[in-house]
C-alpha positions as CSV (number, residue, x, y, z in Angstrom):
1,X,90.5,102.8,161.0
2,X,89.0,105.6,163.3
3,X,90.5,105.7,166.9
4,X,87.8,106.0,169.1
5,X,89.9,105.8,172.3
6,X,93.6,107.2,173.5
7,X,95.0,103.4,173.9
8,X,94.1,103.1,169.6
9,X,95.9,106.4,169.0
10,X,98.6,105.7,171.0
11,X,99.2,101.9,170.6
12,X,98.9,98.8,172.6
13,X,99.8,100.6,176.2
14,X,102.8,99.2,176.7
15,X,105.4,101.9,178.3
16,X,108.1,100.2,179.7
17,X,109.7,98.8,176.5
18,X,110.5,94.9,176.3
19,X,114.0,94.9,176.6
20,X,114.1,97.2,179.6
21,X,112.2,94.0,180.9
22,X,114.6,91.8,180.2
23,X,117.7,94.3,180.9
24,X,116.1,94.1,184.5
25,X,116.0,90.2,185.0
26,X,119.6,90.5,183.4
27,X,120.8,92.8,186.5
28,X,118.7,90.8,188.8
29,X,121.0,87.5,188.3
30,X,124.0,89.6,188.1
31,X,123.6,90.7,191.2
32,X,122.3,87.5,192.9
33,X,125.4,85.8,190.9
34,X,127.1,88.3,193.5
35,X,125.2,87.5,196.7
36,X,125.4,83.6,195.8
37,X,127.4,82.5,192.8
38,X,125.8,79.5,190.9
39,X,127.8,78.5,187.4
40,X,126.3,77.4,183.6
41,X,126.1,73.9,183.7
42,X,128.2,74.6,180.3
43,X,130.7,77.2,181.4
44,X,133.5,76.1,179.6
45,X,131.8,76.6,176.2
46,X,129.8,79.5,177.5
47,X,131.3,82.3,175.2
48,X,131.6,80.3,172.1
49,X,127.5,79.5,172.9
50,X,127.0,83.1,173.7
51,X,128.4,84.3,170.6
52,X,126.5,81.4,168.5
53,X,123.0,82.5,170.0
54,X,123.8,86.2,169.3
55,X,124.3,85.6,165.6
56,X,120.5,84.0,165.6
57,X,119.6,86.6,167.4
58,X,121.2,89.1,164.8
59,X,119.3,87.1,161.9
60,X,116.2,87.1,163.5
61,X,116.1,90.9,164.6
62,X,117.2,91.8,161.3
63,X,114.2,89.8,159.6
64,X,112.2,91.0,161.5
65,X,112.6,94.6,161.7
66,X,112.9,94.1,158.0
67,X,109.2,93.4,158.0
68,X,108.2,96.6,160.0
69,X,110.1,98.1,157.4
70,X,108.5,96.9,154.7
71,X,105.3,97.5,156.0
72,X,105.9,100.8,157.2
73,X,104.6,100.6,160.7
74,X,106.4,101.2,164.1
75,X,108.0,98.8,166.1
76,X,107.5,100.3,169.2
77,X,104.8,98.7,171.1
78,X,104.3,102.3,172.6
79,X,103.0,103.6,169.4
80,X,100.1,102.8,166.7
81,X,100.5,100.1,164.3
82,X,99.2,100.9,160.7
83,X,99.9,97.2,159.4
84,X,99.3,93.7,160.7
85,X,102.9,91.7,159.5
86,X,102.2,88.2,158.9
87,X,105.5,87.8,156.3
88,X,109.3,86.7,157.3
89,X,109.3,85.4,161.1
90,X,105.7,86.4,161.8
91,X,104.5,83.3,159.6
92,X,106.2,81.3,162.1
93,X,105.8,83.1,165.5
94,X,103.2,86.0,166.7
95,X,107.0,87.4,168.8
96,X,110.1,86.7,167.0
97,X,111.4,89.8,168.5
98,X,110.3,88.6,172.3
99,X,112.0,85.1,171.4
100,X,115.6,87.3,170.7
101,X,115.6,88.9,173.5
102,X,115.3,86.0,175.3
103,X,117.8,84.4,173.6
104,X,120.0,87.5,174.7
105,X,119.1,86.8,177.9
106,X,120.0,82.7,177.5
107,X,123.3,84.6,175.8
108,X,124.1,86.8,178.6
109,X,123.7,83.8,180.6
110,X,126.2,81.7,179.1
111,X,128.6,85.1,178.3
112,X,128.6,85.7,181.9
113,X,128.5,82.4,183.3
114,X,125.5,82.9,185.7
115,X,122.9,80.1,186.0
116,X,121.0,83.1,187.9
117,X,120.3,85.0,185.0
118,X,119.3,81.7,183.2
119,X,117.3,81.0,185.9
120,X,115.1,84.3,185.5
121,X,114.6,83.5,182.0
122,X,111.3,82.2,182.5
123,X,110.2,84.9,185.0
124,X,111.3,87.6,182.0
125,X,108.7,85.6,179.8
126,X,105.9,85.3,181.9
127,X,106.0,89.5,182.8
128,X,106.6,89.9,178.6
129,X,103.5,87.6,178.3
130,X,101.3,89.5,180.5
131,X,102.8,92.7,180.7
132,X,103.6,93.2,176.9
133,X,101.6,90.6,174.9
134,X,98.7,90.6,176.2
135,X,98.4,94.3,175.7
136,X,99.6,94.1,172.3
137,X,96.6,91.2,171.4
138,X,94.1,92.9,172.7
139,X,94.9,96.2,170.4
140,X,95.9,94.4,167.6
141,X,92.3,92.2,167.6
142,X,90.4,95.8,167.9
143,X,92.6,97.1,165.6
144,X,92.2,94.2,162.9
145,X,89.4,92.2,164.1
146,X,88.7,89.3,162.0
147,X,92.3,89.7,160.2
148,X,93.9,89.4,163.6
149,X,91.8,86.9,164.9
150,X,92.7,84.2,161.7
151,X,96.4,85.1,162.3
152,X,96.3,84.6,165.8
153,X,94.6,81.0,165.4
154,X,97.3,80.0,162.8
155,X,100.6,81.6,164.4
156,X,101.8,80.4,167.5
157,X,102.5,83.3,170.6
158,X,105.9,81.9,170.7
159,X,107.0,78.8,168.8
């Protein structure tokens, strides 16, 4: 497919990447957790948790990125994709690799003991989804068109 403007030659438009995003809301708690400490509901359990939810996280970035891989496209939303990936996770959920880092944030939560950064989980999700997502639908529909759109209407955004 031609590009016929800079955002197609150049990808979706999204600069800051995601997990800078989600690094940020990470900080943010840690340092409200300073101003005003609030503890995990759970905090006796919280590294055993922590480590459990990194291991899925470890499985599901590993599947994932397998299918970039495979495909041979980018992962970066800052650069073009050559492939729509529908295999692996991406049958299951449009984001597989916006629902780990979530979970690392849920992770770092429980790690750290800090209901704060839980807390600013769903703040994280809501700048991914418009900051991140969005960006990326609207490229990959121009990118893929009718492809994209009968993916989109049988794959959930998240779950």
């Amino acid at each position: 497919m031609t590009a016929d403007n800079d955002t197609d030659r150049h990808g979706p438009g999204v600069r800051l990447h995601p997990p800078v995003i989600f690094a940020i809301s990470i900080l943010a708690g840690i340092g409200l957790h300073r101003a005003r400490p609030l503890a995990m509901p759970w905090e006796q359990h919280g590294r055993i948790l922590a480590i459990c939810i990194l291991a899925i996280v470890a499985v599901l970035a590993f599947w994932s990125l397998y299918q970039f891989l495979r495909a041979r496209t980018d992962v970066r939303p800052d650069r073009p994709d050559s492939a729509l990936i529908t295999t692996g996770p991406y049958r299951y959920s449009r984001n597989p690799l916006y629902i780990g880092l979530s979970l690392v944030q849920l992770s770092a939560a429980s790690w750290l003991n800090n209901l704060w950064v839980l807390l600013l989980l769903p703040l994280s999700i809501v700048v991914i989804t418009k900051y991140a997502i969005a960006r990326e639908e609207r490229y990959l529909e121009k990118l893929f068109g009718q492809e994209y759109l009968h993916y989109k209407a049988r794959v959930r955004r998240w779950l």
